[in-house]
C-alpha positions in Angstrom: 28.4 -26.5 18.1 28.1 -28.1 21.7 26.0 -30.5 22.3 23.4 -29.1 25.1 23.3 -31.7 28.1 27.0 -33.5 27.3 29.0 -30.1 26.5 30.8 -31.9 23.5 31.5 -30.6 20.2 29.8 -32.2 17.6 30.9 -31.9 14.4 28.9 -29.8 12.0 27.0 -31.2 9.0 26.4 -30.2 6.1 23.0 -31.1 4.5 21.9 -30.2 0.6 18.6 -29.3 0.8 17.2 -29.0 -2.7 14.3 -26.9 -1.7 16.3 -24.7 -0.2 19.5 -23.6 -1.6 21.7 -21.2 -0.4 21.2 -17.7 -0.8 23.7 -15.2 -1.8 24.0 -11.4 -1.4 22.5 -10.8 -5.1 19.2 -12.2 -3.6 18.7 -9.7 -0.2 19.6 -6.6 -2.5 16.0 -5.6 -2.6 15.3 -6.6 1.2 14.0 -4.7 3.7 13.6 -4.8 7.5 10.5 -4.7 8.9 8.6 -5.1 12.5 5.2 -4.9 13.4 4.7 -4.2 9.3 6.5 -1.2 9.4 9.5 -1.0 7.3 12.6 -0.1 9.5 15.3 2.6 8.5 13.5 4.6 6.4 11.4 8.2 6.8 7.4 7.7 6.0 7.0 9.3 2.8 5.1 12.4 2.7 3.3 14.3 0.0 6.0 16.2 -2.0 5.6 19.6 -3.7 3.1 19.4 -7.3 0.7 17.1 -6.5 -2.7 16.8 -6.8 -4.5 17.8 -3.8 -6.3 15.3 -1.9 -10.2 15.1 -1.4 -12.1 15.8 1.3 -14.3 13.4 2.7 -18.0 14.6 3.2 -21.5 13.4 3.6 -24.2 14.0 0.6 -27.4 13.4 0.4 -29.1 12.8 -2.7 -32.3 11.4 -4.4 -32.1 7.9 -4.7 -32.9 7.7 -8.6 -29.8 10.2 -8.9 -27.2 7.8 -6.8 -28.3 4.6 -8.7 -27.8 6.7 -12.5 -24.2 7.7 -11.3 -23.5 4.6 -9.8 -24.9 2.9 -13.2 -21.8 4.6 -14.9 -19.7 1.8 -13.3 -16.2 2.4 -11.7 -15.3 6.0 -11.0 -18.5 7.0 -10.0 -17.4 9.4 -7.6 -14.5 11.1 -9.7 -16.7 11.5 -12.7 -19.8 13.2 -10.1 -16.7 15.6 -8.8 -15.6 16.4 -11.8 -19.3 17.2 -13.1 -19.5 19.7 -10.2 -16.1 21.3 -11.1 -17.6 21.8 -14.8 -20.8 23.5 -13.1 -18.7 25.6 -11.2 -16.6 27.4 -14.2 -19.8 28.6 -15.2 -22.0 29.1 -12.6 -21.9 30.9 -8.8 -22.8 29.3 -6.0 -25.7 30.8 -4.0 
C-alpha cells in the first residue's frame, strides 16, 4: 500500500483482532446480495400451482355487539368468521 501524500510503500501490517477474526468461505455459504433491500440475482417468487387461494380484501359492516363477540374469540377472528360463512353457504343460497 502507498502512502497517500509521500507515494511510499509502507509495509503492511498485520493486526489480530479478537473480535473480529477472519472469515472463511464456510461462513458466506448462505450469503446473499442485496441493495435497496432487495435481494440481487434471484427471480421474485410467485405463487406456484396448488395453493390456497388468496383473500380478497373487502369492507363489512356489522353490528357492533356482533364485531366485539367475534373479536372476543381472540386471534383468528377473521379466519374463523370466513370460515363460518363458508359453512352457511354449503347449506344455504344466497338471495
Amino acid at each position: 500500500m502507498k502512502h497517500a501524500i509521500t507515494g511510499k510503500t509502507i509495509p503492511a501490517v498485520e493486526v489480530e483482532d479478537l473480535d473480529n477474526p477472519p472469515t472463511t468461505l464456510d461462513d458466506w455459504g448462505g450469503a446473499v446480495m442485496k441493495q435497496g433491500g432487495v435481494v440481487l440475482g434471484t427471480t421474485p417468487r410467485r405463487r406456484g400451482p396448488g395453493k390456497k387461494p388468496t383473500r380478497t380484501p373487502i369492507q363489512l359492516r356489522l353490528l357492533p355487539d356482533t364485531l366485539a363477540a367475534w373479536k372476543a374469540t381472540g386471534p383468528g377472528w377473521q379466519t374463523r368468521m370466513a370460515d363460518a360463512l363458508d359453512d352457511w353457504l354449503r347449506t344455504h343460497t344466497p338471495a
